[in-house]
mmCIF file as Biopython writes it, N, C-alpha, C and O atoms, coordinates in Angstrom:
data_model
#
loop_
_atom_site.group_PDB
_atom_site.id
_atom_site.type_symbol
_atom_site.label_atom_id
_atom_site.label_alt_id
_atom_site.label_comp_id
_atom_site.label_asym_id
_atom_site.label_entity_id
_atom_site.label_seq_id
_atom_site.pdbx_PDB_ins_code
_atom_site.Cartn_x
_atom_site.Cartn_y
_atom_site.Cartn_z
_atom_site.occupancy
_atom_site.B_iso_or_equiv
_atom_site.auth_seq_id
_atom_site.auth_asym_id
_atom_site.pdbx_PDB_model_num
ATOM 1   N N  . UNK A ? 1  ? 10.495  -5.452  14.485  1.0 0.0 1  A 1 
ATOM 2   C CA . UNK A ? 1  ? 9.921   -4.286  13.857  1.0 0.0 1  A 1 
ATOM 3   C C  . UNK A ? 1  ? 10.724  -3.824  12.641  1.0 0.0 1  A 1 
ATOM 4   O O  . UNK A ? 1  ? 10.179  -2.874  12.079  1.0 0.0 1  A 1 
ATOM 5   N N  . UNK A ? 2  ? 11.536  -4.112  12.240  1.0 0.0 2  A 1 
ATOM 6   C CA . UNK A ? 2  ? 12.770  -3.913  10.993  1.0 0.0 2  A 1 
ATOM 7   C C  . UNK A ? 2  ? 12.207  -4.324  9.705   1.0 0.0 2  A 1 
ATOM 8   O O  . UNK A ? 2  ? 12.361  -3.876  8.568   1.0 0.0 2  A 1 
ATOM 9   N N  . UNK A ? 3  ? 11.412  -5.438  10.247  1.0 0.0 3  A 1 
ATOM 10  C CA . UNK A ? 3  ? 10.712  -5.945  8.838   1.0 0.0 3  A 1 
ATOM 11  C C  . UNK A ? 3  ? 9.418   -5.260  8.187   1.0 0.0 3  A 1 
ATOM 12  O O  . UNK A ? 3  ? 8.871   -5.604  7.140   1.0 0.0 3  A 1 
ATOM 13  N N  . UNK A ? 4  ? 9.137   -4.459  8.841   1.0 0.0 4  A 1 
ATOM 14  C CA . UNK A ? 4  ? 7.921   -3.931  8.765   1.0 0.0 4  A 1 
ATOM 15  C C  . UNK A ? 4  ? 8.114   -3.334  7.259   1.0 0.0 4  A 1 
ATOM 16  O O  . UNK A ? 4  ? 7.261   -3.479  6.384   1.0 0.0 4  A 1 
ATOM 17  N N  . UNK A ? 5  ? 9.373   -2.629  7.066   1.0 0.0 5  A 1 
ATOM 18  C CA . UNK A ? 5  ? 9.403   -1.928  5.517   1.0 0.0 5  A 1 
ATOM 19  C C  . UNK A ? 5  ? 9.097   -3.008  4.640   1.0 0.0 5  A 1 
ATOM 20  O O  . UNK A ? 5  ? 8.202   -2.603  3.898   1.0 0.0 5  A 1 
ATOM 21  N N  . UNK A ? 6  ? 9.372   -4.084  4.382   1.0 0.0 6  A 1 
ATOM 22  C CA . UNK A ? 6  ? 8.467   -5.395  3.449   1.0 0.0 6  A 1 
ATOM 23  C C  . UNK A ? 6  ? 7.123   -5.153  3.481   1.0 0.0 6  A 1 
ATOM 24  O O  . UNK A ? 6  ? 6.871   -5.235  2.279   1.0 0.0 6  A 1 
ATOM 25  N N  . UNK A ? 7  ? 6.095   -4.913  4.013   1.0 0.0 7  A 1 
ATOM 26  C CA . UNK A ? 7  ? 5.024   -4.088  3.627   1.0 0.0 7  A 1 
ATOM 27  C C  . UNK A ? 7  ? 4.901   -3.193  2.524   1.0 0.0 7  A 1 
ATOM 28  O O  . UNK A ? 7  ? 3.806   -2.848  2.080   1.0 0.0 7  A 1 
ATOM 29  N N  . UNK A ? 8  ? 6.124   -2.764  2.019   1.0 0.0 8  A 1 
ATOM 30  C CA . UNK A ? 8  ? 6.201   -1.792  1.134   1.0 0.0 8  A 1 
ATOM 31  C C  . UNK A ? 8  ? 6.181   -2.326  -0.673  1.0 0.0 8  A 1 
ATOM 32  O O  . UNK A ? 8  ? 6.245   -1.763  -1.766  1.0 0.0 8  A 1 
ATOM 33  N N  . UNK A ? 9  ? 6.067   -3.551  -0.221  1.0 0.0 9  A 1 
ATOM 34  C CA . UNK A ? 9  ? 6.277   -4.690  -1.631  1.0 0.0 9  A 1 
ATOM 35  C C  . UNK A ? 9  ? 5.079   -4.774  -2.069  1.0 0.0 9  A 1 
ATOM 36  O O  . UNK A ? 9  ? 4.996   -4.617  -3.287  1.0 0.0 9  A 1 
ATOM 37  N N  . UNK A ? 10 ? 3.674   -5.052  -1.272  1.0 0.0 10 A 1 
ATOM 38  C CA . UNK A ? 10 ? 2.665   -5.524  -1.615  1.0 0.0 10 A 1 
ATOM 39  C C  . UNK A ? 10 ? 1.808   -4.250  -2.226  1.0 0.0 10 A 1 
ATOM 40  O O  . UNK A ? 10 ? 0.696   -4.679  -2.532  1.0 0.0 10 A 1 
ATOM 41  N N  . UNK A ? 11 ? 1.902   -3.059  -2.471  1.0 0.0 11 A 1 
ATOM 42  C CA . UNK A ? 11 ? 1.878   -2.315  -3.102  1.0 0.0 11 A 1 
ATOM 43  C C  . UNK A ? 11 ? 1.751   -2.474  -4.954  1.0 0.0 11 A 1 
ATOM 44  O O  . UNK A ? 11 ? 0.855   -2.520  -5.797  1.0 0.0 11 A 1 
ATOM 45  N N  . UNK A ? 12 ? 3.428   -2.520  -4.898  1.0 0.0 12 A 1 
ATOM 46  C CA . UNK A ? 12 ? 4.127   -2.995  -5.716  1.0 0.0 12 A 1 
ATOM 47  C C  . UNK A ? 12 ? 3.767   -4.361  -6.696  1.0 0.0 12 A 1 
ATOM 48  O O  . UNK A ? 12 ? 3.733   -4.435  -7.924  1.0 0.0 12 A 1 
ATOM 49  N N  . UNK A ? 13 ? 3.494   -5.496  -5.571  1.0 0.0 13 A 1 
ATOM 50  C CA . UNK A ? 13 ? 3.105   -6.912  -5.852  1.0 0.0 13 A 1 
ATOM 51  C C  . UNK A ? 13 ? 1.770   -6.885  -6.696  1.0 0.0 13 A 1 
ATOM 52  O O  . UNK A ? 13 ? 1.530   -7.377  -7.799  1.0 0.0 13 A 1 
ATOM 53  N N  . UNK A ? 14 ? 0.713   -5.914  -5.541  1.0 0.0 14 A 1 
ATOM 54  C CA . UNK A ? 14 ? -0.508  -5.711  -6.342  1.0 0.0 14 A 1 
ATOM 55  C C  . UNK A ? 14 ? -0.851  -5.209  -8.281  1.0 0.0 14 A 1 
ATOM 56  O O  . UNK A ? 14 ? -1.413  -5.743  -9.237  1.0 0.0 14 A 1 
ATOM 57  N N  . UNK A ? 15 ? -0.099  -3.874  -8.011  1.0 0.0 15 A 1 
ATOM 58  C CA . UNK A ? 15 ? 0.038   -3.058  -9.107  1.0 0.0 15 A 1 
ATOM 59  C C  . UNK A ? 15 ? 0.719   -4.249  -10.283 1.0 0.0 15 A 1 
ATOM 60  O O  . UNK A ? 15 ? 0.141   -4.399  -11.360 1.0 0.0 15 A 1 
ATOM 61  N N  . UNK A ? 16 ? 1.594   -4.805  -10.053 1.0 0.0 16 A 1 
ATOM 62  C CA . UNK A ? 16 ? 2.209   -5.545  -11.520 1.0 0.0 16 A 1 
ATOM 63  C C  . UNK A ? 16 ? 2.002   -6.658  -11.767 1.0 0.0 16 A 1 
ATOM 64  O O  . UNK A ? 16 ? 2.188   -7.202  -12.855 1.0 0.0 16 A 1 
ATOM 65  N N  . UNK A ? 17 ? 1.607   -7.120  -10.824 1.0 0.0 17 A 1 
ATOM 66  C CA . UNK A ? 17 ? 0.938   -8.875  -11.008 1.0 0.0 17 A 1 
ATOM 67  C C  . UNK A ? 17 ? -0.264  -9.037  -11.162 1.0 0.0 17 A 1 
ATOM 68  O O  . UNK A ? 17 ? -0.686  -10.041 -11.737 1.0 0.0 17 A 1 
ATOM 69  N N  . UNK A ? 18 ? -1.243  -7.887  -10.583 1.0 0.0 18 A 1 
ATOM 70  C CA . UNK A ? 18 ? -2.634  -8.619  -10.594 1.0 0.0 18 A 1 
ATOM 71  C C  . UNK A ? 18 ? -3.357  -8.531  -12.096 1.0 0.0 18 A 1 
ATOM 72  O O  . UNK A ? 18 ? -4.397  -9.117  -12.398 1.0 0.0 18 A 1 
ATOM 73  N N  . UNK A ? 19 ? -2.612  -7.714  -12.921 1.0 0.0 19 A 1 
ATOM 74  C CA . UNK A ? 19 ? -3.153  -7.374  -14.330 1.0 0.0 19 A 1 
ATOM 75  C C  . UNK A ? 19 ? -2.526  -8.458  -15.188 1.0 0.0 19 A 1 
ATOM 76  O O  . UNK A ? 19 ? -2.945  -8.987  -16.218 1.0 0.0 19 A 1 
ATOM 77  N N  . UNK A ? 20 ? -1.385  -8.653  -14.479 1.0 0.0 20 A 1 
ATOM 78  C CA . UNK A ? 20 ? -1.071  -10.244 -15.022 1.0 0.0 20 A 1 
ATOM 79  C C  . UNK A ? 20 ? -1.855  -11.356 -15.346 1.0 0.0 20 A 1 
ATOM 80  O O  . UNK A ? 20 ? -2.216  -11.906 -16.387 1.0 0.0 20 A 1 
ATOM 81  N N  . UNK A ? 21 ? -2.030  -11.543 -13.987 1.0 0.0 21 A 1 
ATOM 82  C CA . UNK A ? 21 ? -2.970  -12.960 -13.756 1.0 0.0 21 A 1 
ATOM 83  C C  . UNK A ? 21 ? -4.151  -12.863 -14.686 1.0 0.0 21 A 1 
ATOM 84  O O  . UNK A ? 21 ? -4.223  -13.455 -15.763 1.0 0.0 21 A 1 
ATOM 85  N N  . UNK A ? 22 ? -5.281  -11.884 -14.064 1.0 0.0 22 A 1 
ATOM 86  C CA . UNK A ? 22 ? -5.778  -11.583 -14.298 1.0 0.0 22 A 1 
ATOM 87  C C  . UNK A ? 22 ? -6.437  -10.441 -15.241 1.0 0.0 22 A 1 
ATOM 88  O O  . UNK A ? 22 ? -7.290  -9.628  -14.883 1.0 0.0 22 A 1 
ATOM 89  N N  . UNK A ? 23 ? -5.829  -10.564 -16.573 1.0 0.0 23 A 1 
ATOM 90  C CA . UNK A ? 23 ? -6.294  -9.508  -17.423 1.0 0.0 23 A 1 
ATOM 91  C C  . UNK A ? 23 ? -7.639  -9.953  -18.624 1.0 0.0 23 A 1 
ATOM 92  O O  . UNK A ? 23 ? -7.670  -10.726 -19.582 1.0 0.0 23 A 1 
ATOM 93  N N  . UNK A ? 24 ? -8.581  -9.094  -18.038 1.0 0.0 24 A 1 
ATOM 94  C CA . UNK A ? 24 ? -10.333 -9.195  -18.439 1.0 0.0 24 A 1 
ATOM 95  C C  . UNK A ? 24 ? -10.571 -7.877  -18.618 1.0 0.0 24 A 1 
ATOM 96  O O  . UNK A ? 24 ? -9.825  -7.054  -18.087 1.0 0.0 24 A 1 
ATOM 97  N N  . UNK A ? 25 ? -11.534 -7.527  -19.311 1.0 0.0 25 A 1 
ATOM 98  C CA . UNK A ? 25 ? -11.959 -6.467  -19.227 1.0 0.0 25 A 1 
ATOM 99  C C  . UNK A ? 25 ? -13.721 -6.615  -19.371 1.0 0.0 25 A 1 
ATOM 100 O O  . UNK A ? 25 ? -14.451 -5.643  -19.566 1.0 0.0 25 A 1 
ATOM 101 N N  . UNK A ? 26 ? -14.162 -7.897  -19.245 1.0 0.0 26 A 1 
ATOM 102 C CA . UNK A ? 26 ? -15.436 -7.774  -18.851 1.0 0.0 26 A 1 
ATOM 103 C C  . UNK A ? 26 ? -16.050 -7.991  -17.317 1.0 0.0 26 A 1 
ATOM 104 O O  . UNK A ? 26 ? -17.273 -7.858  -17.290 1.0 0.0 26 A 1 
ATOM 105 N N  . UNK A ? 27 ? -15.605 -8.213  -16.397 1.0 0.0 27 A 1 
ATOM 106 C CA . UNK A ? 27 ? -15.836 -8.042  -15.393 1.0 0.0 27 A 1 
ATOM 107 C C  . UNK A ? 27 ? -15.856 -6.721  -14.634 1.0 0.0 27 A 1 
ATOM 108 O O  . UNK A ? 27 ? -14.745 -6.221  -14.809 1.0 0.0 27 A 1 
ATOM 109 N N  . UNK A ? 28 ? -16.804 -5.711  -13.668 1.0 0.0 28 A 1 
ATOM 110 C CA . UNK A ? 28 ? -17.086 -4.626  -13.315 1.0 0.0 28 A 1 
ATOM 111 C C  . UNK A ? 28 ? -16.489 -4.584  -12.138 1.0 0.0 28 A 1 
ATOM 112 O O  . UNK A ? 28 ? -16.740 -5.544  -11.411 1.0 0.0 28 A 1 
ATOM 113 N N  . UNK A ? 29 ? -15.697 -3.685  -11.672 1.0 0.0 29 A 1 
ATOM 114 C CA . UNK A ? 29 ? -15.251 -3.270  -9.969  1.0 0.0 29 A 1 
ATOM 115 C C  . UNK A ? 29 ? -16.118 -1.873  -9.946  1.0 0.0 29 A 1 
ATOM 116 O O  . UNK A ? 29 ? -15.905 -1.184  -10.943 1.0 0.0 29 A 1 
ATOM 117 N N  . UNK A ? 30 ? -16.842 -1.443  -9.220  1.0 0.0 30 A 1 
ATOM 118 C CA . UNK A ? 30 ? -17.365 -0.203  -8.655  1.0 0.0 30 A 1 
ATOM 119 C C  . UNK A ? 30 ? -17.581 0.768   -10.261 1.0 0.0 30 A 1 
ATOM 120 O O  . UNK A ? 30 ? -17.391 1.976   -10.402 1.0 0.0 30 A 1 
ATOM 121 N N  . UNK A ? 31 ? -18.080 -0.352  -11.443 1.0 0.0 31 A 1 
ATOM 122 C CA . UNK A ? 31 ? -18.518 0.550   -12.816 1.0 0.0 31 A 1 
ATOM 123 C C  . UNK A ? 31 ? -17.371 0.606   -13.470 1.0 0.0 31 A 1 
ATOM 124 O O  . UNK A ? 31 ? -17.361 1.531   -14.282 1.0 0.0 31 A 1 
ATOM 125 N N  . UNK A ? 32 ? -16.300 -0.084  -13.432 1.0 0.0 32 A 1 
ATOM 126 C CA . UNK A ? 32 ? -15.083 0.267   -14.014 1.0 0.0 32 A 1 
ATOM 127 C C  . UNK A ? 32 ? -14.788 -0.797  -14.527 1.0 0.0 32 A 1 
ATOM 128 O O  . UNK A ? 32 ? -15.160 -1.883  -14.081 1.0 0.0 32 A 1 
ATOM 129 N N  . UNK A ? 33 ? -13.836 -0.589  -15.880 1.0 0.0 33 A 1 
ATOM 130 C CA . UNK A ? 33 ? -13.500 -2.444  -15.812 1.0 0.0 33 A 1 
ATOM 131 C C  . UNK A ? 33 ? -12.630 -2.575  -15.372 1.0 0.0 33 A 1 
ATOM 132 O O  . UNK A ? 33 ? -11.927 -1.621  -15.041 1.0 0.0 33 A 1 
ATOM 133 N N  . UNK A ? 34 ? -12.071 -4.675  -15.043 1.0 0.0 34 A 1 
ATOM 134 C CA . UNK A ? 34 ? -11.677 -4.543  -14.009 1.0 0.0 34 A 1 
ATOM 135 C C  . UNK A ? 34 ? -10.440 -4.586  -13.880 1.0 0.0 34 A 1 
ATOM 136 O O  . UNK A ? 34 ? -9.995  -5.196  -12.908 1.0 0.0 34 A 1 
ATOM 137 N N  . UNK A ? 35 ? -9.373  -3.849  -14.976 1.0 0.0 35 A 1 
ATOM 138 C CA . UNK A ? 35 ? -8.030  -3.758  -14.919 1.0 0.0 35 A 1 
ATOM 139 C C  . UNK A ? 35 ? -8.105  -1.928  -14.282 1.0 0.0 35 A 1 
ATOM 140 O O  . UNK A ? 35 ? -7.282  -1.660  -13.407 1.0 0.0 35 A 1 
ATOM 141 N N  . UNK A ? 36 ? -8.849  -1.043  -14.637 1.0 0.0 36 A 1 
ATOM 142 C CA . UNK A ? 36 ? -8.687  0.342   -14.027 1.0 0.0 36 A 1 
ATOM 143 C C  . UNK A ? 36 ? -9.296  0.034   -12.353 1.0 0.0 36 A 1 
ATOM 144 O O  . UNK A ? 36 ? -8.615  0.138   -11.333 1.0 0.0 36 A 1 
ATOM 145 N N  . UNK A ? 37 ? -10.353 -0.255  -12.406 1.0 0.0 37 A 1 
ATOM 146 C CA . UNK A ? 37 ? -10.818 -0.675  -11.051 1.0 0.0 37 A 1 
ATOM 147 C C  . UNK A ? 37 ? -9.561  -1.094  -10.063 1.0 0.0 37 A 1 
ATOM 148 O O  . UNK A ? 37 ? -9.040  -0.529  -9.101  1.0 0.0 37 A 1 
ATOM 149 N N  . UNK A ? 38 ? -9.343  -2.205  -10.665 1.0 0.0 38 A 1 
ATOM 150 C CA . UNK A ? 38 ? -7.730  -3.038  -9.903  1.0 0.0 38 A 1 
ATOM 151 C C  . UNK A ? 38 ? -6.519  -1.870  -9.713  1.0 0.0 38 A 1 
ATOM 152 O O  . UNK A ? 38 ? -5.683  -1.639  -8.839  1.0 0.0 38 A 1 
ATOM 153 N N  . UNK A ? 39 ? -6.745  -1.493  -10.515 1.0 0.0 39 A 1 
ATOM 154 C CA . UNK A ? 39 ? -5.911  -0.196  -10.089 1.0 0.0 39 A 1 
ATOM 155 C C  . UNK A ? 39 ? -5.818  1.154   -9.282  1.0 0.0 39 A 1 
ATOM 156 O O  . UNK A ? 39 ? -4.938  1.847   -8.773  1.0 0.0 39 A 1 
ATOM 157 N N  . UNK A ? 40 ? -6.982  1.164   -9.409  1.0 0.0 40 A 1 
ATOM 158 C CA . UNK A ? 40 ? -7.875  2.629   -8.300  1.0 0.0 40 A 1 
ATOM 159 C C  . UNK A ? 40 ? -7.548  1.982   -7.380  1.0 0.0 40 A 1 
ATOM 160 O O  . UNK A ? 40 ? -6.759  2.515   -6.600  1.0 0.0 40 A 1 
ATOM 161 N N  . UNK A ? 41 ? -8.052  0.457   -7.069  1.0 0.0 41 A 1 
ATOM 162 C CA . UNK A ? 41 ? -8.040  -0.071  -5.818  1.0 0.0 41 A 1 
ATOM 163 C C  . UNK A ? 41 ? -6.900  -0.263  -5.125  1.0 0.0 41 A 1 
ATOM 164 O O  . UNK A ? 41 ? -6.935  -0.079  -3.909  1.0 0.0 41 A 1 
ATOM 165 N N  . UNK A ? 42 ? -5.556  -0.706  -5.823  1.0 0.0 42 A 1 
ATOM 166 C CA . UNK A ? 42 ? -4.100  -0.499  -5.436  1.0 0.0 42 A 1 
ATOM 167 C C  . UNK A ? 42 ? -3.424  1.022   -5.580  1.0 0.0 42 A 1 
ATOM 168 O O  . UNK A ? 42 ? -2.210  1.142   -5.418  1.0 0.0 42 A 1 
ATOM 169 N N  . UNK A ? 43 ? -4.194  2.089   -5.867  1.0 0.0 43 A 1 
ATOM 170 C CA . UNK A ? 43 ? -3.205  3.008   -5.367  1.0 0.0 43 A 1 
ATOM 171 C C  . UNK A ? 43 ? -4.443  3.771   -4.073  1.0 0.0 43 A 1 
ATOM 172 O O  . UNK A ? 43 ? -4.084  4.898   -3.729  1.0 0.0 43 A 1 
ATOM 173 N N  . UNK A ? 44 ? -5.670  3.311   -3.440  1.0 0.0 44 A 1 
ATOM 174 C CA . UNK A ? 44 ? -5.836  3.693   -2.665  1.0 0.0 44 A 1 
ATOM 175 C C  . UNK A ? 44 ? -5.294  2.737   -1.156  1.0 0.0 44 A 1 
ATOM 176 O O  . UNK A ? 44 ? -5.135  3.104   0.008   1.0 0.0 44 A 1 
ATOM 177 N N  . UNK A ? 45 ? -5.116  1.344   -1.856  1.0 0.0 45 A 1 
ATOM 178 C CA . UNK A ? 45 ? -4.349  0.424   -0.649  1.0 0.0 45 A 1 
ATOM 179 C C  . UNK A ? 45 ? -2.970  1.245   -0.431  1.0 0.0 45 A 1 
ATOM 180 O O  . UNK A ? 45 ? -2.834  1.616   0.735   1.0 0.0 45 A 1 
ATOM 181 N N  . UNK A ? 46 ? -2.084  1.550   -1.170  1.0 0.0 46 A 1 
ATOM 182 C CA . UNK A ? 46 ? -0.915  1.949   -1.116  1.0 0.0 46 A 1 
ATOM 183 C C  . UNK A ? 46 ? -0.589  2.499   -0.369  1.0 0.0 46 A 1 
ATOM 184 O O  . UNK A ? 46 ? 0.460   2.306   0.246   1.0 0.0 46 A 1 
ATOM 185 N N  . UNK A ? 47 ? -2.004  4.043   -0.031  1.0 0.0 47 A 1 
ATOM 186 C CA . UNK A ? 47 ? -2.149  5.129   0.244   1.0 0.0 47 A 1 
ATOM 187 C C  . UNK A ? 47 ? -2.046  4.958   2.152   1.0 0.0 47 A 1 
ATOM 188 O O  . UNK A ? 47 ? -1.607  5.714   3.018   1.0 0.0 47 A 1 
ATOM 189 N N  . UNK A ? 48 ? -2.707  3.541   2.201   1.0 0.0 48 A 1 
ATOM 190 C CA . UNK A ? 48 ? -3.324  3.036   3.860   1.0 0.0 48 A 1 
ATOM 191 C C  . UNK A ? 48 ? -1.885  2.017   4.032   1.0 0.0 48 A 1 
ATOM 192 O O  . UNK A ? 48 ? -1.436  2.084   5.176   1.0 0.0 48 A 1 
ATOM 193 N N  . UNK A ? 49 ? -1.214  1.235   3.239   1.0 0.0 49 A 1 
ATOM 194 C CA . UNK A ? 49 ? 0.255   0.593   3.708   1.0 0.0 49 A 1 
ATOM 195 C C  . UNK A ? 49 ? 1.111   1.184   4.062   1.0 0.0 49 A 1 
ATOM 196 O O  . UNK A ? 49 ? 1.911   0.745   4.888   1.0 0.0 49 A 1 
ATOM 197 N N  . UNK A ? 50 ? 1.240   3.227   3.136   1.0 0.0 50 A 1 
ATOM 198 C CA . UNK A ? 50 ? 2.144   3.460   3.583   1.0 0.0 50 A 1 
ATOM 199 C C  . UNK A ? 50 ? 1.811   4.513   5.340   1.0 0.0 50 A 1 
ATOM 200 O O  . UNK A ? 50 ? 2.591   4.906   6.208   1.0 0.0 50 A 1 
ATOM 201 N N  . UNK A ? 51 ? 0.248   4.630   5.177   1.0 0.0 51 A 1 
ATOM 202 C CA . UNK A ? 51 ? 0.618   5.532   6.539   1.0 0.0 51 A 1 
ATOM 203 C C  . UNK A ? 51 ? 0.286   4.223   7.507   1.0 0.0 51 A 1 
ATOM 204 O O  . UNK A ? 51 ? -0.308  4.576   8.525   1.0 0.0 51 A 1 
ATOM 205 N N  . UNK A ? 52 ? 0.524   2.838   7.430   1.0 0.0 52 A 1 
ATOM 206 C CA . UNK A ? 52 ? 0.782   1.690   8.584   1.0 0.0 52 A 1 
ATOM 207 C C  . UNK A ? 52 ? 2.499   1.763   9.114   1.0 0.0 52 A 1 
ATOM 208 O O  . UNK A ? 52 ? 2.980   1.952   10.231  1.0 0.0 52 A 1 
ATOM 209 N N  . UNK A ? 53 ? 3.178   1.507   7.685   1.0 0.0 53 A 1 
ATOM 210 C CA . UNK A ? 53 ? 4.324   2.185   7.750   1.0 0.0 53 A 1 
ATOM 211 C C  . UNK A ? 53 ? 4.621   3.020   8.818   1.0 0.0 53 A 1 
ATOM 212 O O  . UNK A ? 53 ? 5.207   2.698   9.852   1.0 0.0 53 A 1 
ATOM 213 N N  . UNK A ? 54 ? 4.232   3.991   8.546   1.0 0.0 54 A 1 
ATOM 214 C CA . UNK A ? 54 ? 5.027   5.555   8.917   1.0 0.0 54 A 1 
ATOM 215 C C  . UNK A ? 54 ? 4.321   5.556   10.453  1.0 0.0 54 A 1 
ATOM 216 O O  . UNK A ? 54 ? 5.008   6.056   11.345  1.0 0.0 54 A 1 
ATOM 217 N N  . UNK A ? 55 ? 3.122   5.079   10.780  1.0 0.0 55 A 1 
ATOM 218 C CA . UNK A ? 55 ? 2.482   4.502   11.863  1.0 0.0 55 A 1 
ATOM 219 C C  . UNK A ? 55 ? 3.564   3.638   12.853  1.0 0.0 55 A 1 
ATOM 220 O O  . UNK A ? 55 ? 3.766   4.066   13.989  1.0 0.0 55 A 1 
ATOM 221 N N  . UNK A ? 56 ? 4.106   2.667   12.482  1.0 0.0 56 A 1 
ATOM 222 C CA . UNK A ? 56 ? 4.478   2.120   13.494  1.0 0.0 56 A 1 
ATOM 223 C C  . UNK A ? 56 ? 6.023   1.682   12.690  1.0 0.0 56 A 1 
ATOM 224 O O  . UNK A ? 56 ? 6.582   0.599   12.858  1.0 0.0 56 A 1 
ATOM 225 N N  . UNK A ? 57 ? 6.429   2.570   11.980  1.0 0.0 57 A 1 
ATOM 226 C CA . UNK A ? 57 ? 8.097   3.124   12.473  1.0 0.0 57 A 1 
ATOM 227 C C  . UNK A ? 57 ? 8.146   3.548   13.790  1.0 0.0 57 A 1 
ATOM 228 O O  . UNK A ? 57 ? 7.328   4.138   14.496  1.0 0.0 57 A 1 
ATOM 229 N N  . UNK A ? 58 ? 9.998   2.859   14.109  1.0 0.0 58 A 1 
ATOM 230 C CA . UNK A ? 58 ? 10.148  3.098   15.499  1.0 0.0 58 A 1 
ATOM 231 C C  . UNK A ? 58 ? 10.987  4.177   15.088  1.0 0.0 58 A 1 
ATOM 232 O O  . UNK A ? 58 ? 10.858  5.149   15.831  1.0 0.0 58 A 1 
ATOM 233 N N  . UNK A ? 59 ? 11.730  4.324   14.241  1.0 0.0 59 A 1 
ATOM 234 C CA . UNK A ? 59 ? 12.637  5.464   14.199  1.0 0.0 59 A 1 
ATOM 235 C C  . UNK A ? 59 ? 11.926  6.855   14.118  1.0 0.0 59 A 1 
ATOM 236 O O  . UNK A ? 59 ? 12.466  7.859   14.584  1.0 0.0 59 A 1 
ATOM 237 N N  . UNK A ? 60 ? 10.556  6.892   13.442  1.0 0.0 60 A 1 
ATOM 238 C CA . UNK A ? 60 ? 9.753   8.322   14.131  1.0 0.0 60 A 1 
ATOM 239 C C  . UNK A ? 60 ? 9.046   7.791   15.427  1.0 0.0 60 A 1 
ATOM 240 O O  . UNK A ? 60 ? 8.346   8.763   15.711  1.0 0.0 60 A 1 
ATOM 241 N N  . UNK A ? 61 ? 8.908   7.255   15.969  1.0 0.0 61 A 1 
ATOM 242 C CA . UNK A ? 61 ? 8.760   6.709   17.325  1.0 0.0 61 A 1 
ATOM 243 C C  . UNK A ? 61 ? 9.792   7.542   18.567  1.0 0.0 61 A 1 
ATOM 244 O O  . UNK A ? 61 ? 9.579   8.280   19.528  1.0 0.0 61 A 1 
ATOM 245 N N  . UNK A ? 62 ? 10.673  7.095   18.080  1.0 0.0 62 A 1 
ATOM 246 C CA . UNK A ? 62 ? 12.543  7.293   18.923  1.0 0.0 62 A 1 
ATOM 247 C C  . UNK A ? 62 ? 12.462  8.914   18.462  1.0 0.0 62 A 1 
ATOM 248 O O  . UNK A ? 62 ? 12.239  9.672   19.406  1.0 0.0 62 A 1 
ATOM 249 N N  . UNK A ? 63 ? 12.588  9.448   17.348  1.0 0.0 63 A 1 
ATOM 250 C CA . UNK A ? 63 ? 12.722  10.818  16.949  1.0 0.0 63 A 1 
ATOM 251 C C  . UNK A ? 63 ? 11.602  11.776  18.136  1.0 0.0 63 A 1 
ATOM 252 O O  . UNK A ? 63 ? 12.019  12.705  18.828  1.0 0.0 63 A 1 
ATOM 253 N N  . UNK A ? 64 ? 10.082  11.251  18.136  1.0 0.0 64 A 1 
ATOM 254 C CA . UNK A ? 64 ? 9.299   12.016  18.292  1.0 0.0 64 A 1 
ATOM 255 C C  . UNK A ? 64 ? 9.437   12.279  19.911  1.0 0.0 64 A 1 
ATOM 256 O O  . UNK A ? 64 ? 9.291   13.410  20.373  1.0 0.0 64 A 1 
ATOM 257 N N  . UNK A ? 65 ? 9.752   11.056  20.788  1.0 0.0 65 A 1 
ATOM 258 C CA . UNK A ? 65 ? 10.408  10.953  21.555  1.0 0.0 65 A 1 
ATOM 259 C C  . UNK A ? 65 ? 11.126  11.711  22.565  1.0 0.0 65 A 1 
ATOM 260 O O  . UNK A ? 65 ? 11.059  11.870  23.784  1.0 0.0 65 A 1 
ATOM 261 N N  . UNK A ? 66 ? 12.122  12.281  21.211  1.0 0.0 66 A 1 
ATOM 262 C CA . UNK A ? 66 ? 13.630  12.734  21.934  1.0 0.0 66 A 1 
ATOM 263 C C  . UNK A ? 66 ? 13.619  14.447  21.666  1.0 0.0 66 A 1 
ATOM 264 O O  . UNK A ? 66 ? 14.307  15.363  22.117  1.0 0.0 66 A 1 
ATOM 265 N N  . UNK A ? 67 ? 12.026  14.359  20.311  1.0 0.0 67 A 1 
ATOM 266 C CA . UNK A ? 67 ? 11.611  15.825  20.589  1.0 0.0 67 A 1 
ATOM 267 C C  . UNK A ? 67 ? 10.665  16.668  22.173  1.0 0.0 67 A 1 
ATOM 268 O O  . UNK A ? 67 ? 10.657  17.820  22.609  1.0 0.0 67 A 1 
ATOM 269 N N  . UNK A ? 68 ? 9.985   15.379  22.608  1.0 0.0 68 A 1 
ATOM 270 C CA . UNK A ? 68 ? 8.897   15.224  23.329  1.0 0.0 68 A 1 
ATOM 271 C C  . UNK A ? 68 ? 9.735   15.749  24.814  1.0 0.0 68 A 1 
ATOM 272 O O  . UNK A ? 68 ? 9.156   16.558  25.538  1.0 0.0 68 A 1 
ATOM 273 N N  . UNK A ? 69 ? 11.202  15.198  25.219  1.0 0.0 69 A 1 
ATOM 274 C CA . UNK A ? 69 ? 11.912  15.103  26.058  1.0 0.0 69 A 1 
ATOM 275 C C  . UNK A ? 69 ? 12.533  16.805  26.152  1.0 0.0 69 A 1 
ATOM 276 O O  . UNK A ? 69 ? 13.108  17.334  27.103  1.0 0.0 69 A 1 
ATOM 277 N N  . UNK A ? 70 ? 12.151  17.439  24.707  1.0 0.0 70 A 1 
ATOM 278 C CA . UNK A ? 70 ? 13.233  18.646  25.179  1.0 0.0 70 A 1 
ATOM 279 C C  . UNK A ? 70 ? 12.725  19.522  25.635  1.0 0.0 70 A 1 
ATOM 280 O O  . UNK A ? 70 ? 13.385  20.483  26.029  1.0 0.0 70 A 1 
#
């Protein structure tokens, strides 16, 4: 479970590489072109990696825990 914060890359990975690869601006995501699109779309992924994160941290796991106990 330690590794789980590496999740926190693909965020990251998305946002700076995919405009890389792929930079067009005639192709449509949801009416947008598709470098803003690609982007709406990585900061609403971000939004769902980080509460997986914060989801299945054990250290608020252990915390919530040792509040639960008092």
């Amino acid at each position: 479970m330690k590794h789980i914060g590496y999740l926190a890359i693909l965020p990251i990975l998305g946002l700076l590489l995919g405009p890389v690869i792929h930079n067009s601006a005639t192709p449509f995501i949801l009416g947008l072109p598709f470098l803003l699109g690609w982007m709406v779309i990585w900061v609403v992924l971000t939004s769902v990696t980080m509460a997986i994160i914060y989801a299945l941290d054990p250290a608020r796991a252990a915390s919530k825990a040792e509040i639960n106990r008092r």
